[in-house]
N, C-alpha and C positions, 0 to 999 in steps of 0.2 A: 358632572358626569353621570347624576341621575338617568340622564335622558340616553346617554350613548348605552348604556346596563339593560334599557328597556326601547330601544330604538324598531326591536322589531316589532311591535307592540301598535306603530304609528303607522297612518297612512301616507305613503310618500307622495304627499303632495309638495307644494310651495314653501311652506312652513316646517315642513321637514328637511327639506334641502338649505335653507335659509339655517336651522340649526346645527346640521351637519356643517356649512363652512364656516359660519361663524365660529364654532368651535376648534375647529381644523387652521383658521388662520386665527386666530387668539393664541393659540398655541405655537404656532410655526415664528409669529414674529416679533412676541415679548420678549424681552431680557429675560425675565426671570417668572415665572410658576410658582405661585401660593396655594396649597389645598390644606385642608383642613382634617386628613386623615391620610394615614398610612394605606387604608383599602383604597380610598379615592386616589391616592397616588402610584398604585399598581393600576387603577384602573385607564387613568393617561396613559402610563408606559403602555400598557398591552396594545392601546389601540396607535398612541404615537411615541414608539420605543426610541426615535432621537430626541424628545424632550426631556430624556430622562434627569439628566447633567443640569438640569436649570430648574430642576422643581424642588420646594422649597413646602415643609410639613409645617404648619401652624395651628394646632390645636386653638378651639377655641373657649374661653372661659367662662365664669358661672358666675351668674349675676349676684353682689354682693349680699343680698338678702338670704342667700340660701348656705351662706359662708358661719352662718352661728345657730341656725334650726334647731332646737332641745330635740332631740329622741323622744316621740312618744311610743313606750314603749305596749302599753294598750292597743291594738289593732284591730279594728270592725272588721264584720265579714265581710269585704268588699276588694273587689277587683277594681283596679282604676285602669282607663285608655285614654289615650292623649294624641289627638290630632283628628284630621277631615278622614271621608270613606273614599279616598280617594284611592286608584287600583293598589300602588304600591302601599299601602299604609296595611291593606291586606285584612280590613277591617271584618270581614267574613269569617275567616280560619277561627279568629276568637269567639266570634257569635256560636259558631256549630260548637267548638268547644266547651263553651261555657254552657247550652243548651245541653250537654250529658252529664256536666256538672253540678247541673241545678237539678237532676233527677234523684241524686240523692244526698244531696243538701242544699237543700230548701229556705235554710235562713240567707244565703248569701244575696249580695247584690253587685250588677255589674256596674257600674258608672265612667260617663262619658264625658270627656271635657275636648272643645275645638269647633273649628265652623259645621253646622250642622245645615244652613238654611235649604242647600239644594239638595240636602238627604231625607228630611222628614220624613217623608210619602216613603221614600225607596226601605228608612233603615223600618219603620212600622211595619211593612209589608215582610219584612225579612222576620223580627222579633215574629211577628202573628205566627209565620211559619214554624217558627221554631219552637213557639210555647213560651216564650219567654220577655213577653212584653209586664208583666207584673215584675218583673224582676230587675230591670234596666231602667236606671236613672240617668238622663242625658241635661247637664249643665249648659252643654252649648258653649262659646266662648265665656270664659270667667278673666276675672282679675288675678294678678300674679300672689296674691295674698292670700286668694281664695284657694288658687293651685296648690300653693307650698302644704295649705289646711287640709286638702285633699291629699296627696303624696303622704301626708305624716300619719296619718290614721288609716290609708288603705292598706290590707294584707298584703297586699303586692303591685305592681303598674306589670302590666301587661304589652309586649310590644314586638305586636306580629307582622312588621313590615317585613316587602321582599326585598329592599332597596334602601339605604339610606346616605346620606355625605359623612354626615360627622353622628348625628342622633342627640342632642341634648338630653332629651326626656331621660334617656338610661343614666346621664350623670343626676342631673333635678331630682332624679326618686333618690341616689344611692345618697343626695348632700343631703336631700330631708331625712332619710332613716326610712325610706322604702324599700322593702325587698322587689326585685326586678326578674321576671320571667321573659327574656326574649328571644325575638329567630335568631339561628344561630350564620346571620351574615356576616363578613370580613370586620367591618368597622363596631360591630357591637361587639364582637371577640375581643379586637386590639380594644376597647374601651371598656370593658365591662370583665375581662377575666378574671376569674378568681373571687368574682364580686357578685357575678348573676349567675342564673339559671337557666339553660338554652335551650329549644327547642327548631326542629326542623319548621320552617314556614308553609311546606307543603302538608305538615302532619298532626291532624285534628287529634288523633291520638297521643301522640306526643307534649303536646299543650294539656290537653285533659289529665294524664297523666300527673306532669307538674302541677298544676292545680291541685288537684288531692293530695300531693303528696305534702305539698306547702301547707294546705288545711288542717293534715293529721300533725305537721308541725314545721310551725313557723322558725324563721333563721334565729339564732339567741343573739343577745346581746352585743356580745364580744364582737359578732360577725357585723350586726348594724354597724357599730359604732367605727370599727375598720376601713365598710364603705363611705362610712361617710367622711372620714382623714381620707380616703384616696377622693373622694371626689372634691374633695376641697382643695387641692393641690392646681384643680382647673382654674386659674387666676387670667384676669384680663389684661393686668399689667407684666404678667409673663407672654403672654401674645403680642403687646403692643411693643414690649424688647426685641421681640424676635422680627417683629415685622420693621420695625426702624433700621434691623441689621439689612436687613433684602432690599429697602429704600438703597442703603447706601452702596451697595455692589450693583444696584442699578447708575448711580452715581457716580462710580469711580470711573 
C-alpha cells in the first residue's frame, strides 16, 4: 500500500493503471488480507472500506541474531541511515539536517548503509552542496553482522522516510541497543512508541533539534535495555502461528 500513499506522485501511464487494478482486484477476491501493520491496514480500509472484515495484522519478526545483541553501552558520534535515496526513504531531510548539525559539532559522523550504485553522482553533488561531504561515510550494502556492528555503536539510526509498510530498521536499532530518531508516520508510532524519538518528515528543524538534544544526552541504560525486551518480543515463530491460523479460515 506504499504505492496507493504516494500514487499521486506517478505518472498515469500503463503501469500505473496495471497497479491500481492489481491491487483493487487482490483485494476484491481473496478470502482473507495479511498486512503487516496496523497503519497498513487502515490504509486498505480507507481506500477499500469493505475489505475491512477480512484483513488479518501480522507483524513481522526479527531475525534471530539480533534476539541476544550485548548493549554497547559506549556510543560513537555517529548517526547511522539505513536504506536506498529513494523519494520516500526521504534521504534529503536528514542531509540538510545533519548539515546545521555539523556546524557546531564538528566531531560527528553521519554513516550510510543500503544500495547506493544509482546515487553516487546524485548523493556527492548533494554533500558538496551542503558542506558535508568530509563528514559522511557511505558503506553501501554490508553484511547483517556488519549492520548489527553498526546499530550497536551508533548514537542513534536516523529514519526520515514519508512512507513505510512495517519499517524493520526501527525494530533492528531498538534489538541492538540503538537509540532511534524517526518521522513521526502511522506505523513507526504503532512500532516504535514509547521507545523512539519523533520528528515531523517535512521539518529539518525538528530533526536537527533531536539531534542535539540526543548529543547533549544520550537515552540511559534502563531506557536501551527496555527497547531492546520490546523489540525482542518480534519473533518469527509468532508470525508463522498467526499466519497458519489465516491458512486455516482460508480452509474451512
Amino acid at each position: 500500500m506504499v504505492f496507493w500513499d504516494q500514487k499521486d506522485r506517478f505518472s498515469k501511464n500503463i503501469w500505473y493503471y496495471d497497479k491500481v487494478w492489481c491491487t483493487y482486484h487482490a483485494c476484491r477476491f481473496s478470502d482473507q488480507i495479511i498486512t503487516v501493520s496496523n497503519a497498513a491496514k487502515q490504509t486498505i480500509v480507507k481506500q477499500f472500506p469493505w475489505a475491512e472484515d477480512k484483513i488479518t495484522v501480522i507483524y513481522h519478526g526479527l531475525e534471530a541474531s539480533l534476539h541476544d545483541v550485548p548493549l554497547m553501552e559506549k556510543k560513537e558520534k555517529q548517526f547511522l541511515f539505513i536504506g536506498g535515496r529513494n523519494g520516500h526513504k526521504n534521504f534529503d531531510l536528514l542531509a540538510k539536517a545533519f548539515a546545521e548539525f555539523i556546524s557546531d559539532h564538528p566531531g560527528w559522523q553521519l554513516h550510510l548503509t543500503g544500495p547506493n550504485e544509482l546515487s553516487l553522482k546524485q548523493d556527492a553533488e548533494l554533500f558538496a552542496e551542503l558542506g558535508i561531504g568530509d563528514y559522511v561515510v557511505d558503506h553501501g550494502l554490508v553484511e547483517q553482522e556488519r549492520l548489527v556492528g553498526l546499530l550497536q555503536t551508533a548514537s542513534a539510526l536516523v529514519i526520515p522516510s514519508l512512507n513505510e509498510g512495517f519499517n524493520f530498521p526501527l525494530l533492528e536499532a531498538m534489538a541492538a541497543g540503538c537509540p532511534v530518531l524517526s518521522s513521526d508516520i502511522p506505523v513507526s508510532r504503532e512500532l516504535g512508541e514509547g521507545h523512539a524519538q519523533f520528528f515531523s518528515p517535512h521539518s529539518v528543524f525538528e530533526l536537527h533539534t533531536l539531534m542535539r538534544q540526543l548529543a547533549d544526552k544520550s537515552p540511559s541504560t534502563a531506557q536501551l535495555l527496555s527497547s531492546q525486551t520490546y523489540a525482542r518480543s518480534f519473533q518469527w515463530e509468532k508470525s508463522f502461528e498467526s499466519l497458519k491460523s489465516v491458512y486455516r479460515k482460508c480452509l474451512q
